[in-house]
DODOBA-748692 format. One record per residue (C-alpha): residue in three letters; x, y negated, z negated; residue number from 1. Coordinates in pm, whole numbers, plus 50000, padded with zeros to 5 digits. Example, Ala and Ser with C-alpha at 12.3 -4.5 7.8 and 13.67 -1.06 7.14 Angstrom:
% residues 2
r:ALA&east:51230&north:50450&up:49220&k:1
r:SER&east:51367&north:50106&up:49286&k:2
This chain:
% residues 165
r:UNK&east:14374&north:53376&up:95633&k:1
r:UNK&east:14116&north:53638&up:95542&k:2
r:UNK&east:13761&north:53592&up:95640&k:3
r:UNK&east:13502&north:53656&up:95378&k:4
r:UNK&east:13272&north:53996&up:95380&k:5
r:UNK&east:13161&north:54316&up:95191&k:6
r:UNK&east:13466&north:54332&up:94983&k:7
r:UNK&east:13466&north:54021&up:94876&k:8
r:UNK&east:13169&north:53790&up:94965&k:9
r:UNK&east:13196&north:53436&up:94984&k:10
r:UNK&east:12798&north:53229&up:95038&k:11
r:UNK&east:12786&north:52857&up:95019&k:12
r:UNK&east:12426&north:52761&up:95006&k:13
r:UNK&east:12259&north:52398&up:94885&k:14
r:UNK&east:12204&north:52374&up:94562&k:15
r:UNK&east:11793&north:52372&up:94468&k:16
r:UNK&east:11821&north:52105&up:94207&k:17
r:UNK&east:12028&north:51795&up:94140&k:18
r:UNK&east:12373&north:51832&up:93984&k:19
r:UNK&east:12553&north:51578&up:93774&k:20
r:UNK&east:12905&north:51653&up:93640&k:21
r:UNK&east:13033&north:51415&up:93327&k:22
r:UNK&east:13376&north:51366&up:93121&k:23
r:UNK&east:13374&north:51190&up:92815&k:24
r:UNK&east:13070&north:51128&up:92787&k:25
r:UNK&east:13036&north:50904&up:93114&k:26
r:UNK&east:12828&north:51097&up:93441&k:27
r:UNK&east:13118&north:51093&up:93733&k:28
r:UNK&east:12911&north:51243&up:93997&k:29
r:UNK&east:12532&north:51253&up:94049&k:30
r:UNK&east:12414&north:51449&up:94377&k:31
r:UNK&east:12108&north:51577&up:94517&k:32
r:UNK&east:12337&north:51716&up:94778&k:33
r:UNK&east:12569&north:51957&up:94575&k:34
r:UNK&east:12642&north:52290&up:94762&k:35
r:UNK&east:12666&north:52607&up:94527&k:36
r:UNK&east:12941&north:52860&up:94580&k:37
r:UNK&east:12940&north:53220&up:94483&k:38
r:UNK&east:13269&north:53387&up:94540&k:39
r:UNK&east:13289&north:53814&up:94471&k:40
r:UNK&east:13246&north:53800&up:94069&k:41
r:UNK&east:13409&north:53451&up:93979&k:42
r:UNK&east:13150&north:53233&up:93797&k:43
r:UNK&east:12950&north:52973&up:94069&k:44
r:UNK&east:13106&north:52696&up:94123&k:45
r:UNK&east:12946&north:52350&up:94219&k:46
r:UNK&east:13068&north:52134&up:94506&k:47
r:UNK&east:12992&north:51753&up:94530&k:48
r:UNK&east:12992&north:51558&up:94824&k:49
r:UNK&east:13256&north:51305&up:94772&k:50
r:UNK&east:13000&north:50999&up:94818&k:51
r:UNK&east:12799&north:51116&up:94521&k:52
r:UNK&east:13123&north:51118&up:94301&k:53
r:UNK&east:13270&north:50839&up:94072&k:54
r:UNK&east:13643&north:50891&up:94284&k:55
r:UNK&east:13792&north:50560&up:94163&k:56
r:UNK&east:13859&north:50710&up:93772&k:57
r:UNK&east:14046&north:50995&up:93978&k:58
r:UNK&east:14447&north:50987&up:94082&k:59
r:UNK&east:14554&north:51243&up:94357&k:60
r:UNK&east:14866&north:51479&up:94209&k:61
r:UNK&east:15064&north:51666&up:94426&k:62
r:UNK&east:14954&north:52005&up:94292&k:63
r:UNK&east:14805&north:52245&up:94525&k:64
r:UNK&east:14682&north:52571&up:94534&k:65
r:UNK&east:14601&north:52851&up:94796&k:66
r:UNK&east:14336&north:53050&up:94841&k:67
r:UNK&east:14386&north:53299&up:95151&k:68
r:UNK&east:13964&north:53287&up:95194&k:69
r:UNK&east:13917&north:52864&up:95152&k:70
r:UNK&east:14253&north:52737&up:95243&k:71
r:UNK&east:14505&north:52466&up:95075&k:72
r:UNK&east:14354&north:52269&up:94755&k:73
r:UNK&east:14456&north:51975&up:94676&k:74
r:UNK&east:14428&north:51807&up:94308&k:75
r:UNK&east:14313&north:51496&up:94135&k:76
r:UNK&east:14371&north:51441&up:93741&k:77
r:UNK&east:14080&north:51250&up:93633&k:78
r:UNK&east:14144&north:50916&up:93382&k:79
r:UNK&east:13854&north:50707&up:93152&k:80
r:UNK&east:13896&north:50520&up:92865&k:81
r:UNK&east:14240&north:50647&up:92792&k:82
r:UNK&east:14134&north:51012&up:92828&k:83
r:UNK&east:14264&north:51214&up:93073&k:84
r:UNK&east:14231&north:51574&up:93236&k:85
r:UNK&east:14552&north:51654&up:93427&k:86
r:UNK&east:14444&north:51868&up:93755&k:87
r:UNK&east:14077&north:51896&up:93703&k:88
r:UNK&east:13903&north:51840&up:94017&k:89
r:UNK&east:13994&north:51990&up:94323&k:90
r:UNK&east:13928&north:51990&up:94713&k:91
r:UNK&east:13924&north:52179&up:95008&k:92
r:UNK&east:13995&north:51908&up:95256&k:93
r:UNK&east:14058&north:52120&up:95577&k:94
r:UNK&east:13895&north:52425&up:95444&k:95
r:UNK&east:13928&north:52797&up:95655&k:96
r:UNK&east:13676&north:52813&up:95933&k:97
r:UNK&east:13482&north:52987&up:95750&k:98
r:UNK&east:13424&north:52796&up:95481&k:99
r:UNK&east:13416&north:52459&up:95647&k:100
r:UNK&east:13076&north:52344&up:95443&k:101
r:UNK&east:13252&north:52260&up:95148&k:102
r:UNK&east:13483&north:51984&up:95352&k:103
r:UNK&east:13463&north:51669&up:95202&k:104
r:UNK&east:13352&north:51821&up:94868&k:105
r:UNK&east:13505&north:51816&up:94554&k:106
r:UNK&east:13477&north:52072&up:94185&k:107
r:UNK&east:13521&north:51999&up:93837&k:108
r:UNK&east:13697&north:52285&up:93594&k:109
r:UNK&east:13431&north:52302&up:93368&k:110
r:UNK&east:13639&north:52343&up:93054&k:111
r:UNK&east:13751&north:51967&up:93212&k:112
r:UNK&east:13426&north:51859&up:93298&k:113
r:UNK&east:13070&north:51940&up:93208&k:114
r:UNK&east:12830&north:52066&up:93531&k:115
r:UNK&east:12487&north:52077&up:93487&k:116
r:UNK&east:12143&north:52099&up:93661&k:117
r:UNK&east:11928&north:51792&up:93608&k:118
r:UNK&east:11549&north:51779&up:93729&k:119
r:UNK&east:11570&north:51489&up:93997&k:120
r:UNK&east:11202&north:51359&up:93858&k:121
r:UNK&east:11423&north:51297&up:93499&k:122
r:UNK&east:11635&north:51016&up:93720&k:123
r:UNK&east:11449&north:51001&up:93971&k:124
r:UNK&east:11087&north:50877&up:93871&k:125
r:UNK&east:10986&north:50704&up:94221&k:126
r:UNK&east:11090&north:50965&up:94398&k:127
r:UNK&east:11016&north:50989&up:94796&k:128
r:UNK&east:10708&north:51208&up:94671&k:129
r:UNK&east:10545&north:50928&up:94474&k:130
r:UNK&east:10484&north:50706&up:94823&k:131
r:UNK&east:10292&north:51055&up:94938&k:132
r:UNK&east:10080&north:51092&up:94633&k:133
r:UNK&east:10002&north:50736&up:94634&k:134
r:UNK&east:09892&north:50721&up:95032&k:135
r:UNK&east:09713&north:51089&up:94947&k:136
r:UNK&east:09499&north:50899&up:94708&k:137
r:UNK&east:09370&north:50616&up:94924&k:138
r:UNK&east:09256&north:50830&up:95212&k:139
r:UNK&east:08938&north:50997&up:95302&k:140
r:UNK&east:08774&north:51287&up:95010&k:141
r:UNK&east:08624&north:51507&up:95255&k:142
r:UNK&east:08314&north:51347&up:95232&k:143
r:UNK&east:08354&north:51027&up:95404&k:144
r:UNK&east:08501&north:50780&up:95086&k:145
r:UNK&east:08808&north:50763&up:94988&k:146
r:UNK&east:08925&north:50855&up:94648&k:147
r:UNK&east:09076&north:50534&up:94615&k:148
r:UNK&east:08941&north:50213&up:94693&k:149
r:UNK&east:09106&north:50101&up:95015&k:150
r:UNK&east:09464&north:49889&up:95024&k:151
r:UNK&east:09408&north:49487&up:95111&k:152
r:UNK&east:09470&north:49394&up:95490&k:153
r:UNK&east:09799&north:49323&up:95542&k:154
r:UNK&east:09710&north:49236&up:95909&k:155
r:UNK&east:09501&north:49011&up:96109&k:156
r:UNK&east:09189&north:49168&up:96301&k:157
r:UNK&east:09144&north:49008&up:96672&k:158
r:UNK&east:08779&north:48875&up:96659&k:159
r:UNK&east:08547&north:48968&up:96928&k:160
r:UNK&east:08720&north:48710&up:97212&k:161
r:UNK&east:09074&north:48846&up:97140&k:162
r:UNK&east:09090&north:48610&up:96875&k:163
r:UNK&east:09204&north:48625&up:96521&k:164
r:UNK&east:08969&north:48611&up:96251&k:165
């Protein structure tokens, strides 16, 4: 095992946008969640947590590889509509120490499988933001209004016995 440093850095960081990753033509993992790794002067490469991934169109093979800075890798050949890419997506199920983030995380050759960045708002359109905007609109302008005319009730006032009205 050899630990990652100056002579040959290793950084696993969260990626800044969402990530899908398709094969013939059908998307096969979507993720907000995707971790980017840069390893010494290999191209990135993009791990997806295994929830965000389409695993049912994958069969486990008994190939493996080792990396002496990651650990063991095991396989899966991916199948869909009678295509099929033999060892294309791999896993670092009990990763190194040191690289224990990308547990539970699986990559796509690309020449298998396409990776790409995808704005969330494209597939996203009510995203978590939108409930902010629309509360930020219905609250006070500075000046005592609101920019918005204010929401209906959607509870009772007590009246002034303790009453409802």
């Amino acid at each position: 095992m050899k630990i990652p440093g100056p002579e040959h850095p290793i950084s696993v960081t969260p990626a800044a946008k969402r990530w899908r990753a398709r094969f013939q033509g059908h998307v096969i993992a979507d993720s907000a969640d995707a971790l980017v790794l840069k390893e010494a002067t290999y191209p990135q490469v993009v791990y997806f947590p295994r929830e965000d991934v389409s695993m049912e169109y994958m069969s486990r093979t008994t190939h493996s590889t080792h990396c002496p800075y990651k650990g063991d890798a095991s396989y899966y050949t991916l199948l869909m509509d009678g295509h099929f890419a033999e060892n294309a997506v791999w896993t670092y199920e009990t990763p190194f120490p040191a690289m224990t983030a990308i547990a539970n995380y699986v990559a796509f050759y690309p020449n298998h499988v396409e990776v790409y960045e995808i704005e969330d708002a494209a597939v996203n359109p009510h995203h978590v933001d939108a409930d902010v905007d629309q509360t930020v609109l219905h609250t006070d302008a500075g000046d005592g209004t609101t920019q918005r005319e204010h929401w209906p009730a959607n509870a009772n006032v007590p009246g002034a016995e303790g009453g409802v009205r």
